[in-house]
N, C-alpha and C positions, 0 to 999 in steps of 0.2 A: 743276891736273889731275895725275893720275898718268902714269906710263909715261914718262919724261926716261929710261930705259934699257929694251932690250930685254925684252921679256915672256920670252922664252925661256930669260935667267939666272936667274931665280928659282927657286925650289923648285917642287915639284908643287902640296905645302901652300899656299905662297905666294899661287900663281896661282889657285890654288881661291880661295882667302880674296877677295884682290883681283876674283875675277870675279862671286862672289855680292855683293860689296859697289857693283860695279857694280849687278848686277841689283835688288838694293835702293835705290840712286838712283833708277831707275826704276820701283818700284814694284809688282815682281813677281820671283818665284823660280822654280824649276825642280828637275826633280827629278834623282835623279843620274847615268839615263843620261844626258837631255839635256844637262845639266851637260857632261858631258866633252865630249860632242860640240862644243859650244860654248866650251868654256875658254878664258881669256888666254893665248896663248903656244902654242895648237896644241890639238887634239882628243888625249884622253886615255881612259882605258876608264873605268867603271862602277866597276870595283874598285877604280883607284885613288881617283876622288873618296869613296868611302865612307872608305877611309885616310887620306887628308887630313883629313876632319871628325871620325874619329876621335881625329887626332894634333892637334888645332887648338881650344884650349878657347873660341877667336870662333862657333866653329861649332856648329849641331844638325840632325839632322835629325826636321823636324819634317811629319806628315800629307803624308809621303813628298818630301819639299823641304827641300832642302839650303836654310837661313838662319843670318842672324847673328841669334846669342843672344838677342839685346838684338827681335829681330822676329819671336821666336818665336809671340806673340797675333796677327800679324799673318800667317800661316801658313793659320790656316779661312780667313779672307778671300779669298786666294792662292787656295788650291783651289778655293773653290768658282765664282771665273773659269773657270778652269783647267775645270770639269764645264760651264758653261755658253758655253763657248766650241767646244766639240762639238756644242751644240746648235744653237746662234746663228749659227756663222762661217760655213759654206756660204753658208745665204741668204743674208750679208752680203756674199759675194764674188762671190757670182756677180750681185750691184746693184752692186758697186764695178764691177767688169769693162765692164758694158754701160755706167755714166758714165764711166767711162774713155778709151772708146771715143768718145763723143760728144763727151768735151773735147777730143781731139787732133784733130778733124776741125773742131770750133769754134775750134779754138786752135792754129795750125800752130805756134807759133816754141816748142810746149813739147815739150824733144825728149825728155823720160825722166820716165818714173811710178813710182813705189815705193810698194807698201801702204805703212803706217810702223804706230807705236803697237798696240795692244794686239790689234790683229786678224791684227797681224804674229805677236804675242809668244807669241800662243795664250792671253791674259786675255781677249778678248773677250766681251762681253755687251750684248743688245738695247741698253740707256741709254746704251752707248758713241757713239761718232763716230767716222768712218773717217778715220785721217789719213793724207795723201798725201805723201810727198815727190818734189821737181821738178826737174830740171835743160833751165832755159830759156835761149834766144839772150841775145845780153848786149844790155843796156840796158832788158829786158821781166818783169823780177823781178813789177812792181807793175800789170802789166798779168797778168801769172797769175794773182795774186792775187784779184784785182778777176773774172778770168775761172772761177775754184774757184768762188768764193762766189756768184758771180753764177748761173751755171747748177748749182752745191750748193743751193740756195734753191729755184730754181725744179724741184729735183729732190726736195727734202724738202718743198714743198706736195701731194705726191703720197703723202706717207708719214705726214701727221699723226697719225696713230694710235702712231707710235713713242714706246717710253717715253724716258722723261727723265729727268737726272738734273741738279746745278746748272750741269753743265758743257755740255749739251747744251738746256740750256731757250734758246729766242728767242722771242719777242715773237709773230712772223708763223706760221713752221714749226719743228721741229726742227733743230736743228745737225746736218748727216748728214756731207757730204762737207766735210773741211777741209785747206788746205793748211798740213803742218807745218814743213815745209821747204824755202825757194827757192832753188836755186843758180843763177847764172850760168855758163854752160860757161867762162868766162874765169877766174871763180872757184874752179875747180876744178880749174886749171894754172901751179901745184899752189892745195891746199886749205890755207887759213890755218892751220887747226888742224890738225895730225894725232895728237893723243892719243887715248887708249883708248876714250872717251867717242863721237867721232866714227867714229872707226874700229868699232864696235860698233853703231853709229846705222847705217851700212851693212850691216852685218853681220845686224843684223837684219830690215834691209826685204825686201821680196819685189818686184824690179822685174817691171812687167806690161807695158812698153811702153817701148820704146829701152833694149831690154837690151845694146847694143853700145857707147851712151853711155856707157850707166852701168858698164860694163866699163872703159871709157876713162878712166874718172873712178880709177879701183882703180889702172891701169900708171902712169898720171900721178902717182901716191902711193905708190909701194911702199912709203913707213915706217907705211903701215898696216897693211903684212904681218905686222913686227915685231911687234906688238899681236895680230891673228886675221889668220894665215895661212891661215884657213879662206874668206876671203875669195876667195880664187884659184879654189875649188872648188864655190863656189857653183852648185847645182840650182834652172832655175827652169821648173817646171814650165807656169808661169799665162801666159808671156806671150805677148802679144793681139800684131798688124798690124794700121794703121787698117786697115778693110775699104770704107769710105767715101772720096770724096773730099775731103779737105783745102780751108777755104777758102785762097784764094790771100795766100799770106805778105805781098804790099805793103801789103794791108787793112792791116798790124798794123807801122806802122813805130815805131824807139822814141822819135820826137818824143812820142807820146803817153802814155809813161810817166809822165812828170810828172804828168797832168790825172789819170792811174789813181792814182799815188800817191795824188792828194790824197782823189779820193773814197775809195777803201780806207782811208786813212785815218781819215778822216772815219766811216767803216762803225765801222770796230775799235773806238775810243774810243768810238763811242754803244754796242756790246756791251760794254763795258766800265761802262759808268755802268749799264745794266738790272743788274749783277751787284753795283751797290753794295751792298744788305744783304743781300751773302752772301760774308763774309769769306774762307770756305773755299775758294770756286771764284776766286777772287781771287787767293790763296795757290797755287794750283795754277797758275795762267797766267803769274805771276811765274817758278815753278821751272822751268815749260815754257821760258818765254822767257830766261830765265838760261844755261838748256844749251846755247840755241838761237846764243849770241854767239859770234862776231860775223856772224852769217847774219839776225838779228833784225829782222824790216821792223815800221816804226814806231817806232824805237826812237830818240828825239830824244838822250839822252846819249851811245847809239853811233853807231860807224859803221856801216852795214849794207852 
């Protein structure tokens, strides 16, 4: 991982270079206000990231996105998320919101919801899936899990008409609702990793629901300041209060973590074998779950 020293010693250049090479990890670019707004090492203006790509022969800008050179064909792509994520993401958020709502009243011990992935990023498009990230009671990782999918499933038989793509194809309904990330609040005092990567994974979620947790989660780590100090400043417009009563938390003690593990389990490896002859969506869930270490459920080589 990068970041073993402050974001803020670096050059302007630098931290440009390093932050679109971030955002090319992930699979998506931006243009150059956003850029600054978002920079490694602090929010910067418009003018200067155009200076940076100018003075920095890694860099272009290409169909108004600042990318590395080397992804510059990968640019239309980019945009035309980017145009269909204006079309798309409303009605997507305001169905995330109302499941939202109905997982935390199904699911007391999950005390923080974060859009995540490309509906966060502004790539959004119909064939996407909405990922969620989670900050649940400890010992209930894989009873969240098991509680995403379970009521994601019976939320996407109501949407079969959604497009697909190989990452969102299943068997029964569409992949809609998924959990991309489980923390334990225990795990998150402090957070394993604090590099750029993770500190940017917050950075760009949009918490909808225990935005005081997920604040908690930010003071409990200050060395992800160091990385986006933009963190501290974070606007969240979206976020919900169950409006419903909550079932009563002893329902959901974490004896029965284990028996969720194993079915979730059990779940994941059989979506995993429907995806056998589709190498690419394959390859994508590997890199997903590689960023995701060591937070990884299922993951028999690590720890999780």
């Amino acid at each position: 991982m990068i970041g073993h020293s402050p974001a803020q010693t670096s050059s302007t250049s630098e931290r440009v270079r390093r932050t679109v090479a971030l955002l090319s990890r992930r699979g998506f670019a931006l243009g150059p206000e956003r850029l600054g707004g978002m920079c490694l090492g602090g929010a910067i203006s418009e003018k200067e990231v155009r200076w940076a790509v100018a003075a920095t022969t890694e860099l272009s800008l290409a169909h108004d996105l600042v990318v590395q050179r080397s992804d510059g064909m990968r640019a239309i792509e980019i945009r035309s998320r980017a145009a269909a994520h204006v079309s798309e993401a409303p009605r997507y958020l305001e169905m995330t919101m109302r499941f939202v709502r109905r997982l935390v009243v199904f699911a007391p011990f999950i005390r923080s919801v974060s859009i995540a992935g490309s509906l966060a990023s502004g790539g959004f498009r119909a064939s996407d899936d909405v990922d969620l990230n989670l900050i649940v009671d400890d010992g209930r990782r894989h009873l969240a899990y098991v509680a995403v999918n379970l009521l994601g499933l019976l939320h996407a038989l109501r949407h079969r008409a959604k497009p697909v793509d190989d990452l969102t194809r299943r068997p029964i309904a569409p992949r809609l609702m998924t959990a991309n990330l489980i923390l334990e609040r225990s795990q998150c005092r402090p957070l394993a990793r604090q590099d750029e990567d993770m500190a940017f994974e917050l950075l760009m979620s949009q918490p909808v629901f225990g935005l005081d947790v997920f604040n908690s989660v930010v003071d409990a780590n200050p060395a992800l300041l160091d990385h986006f100090p933009q963190l501290e400043y974070k606007s969240q417009p979206l976020v919900i209060d169950s409006a419903s009563r909550p079932l009563p938390a002893w329902l959901f003690p974490a004896a029965l973590d284990g028996a969720a593990r194993r079915i979730g389990s059990a779940a994941w490896r059989y979506m995993q074998w429907t995806r056998r002859s589709r190498p690419e969506a394959l390859a994508r869930v590997a890199y997903v779950r590689a960023t995701m270490r060591p937070y990884t459920l299922f993951d028999e080589r690590h720890a999780t």
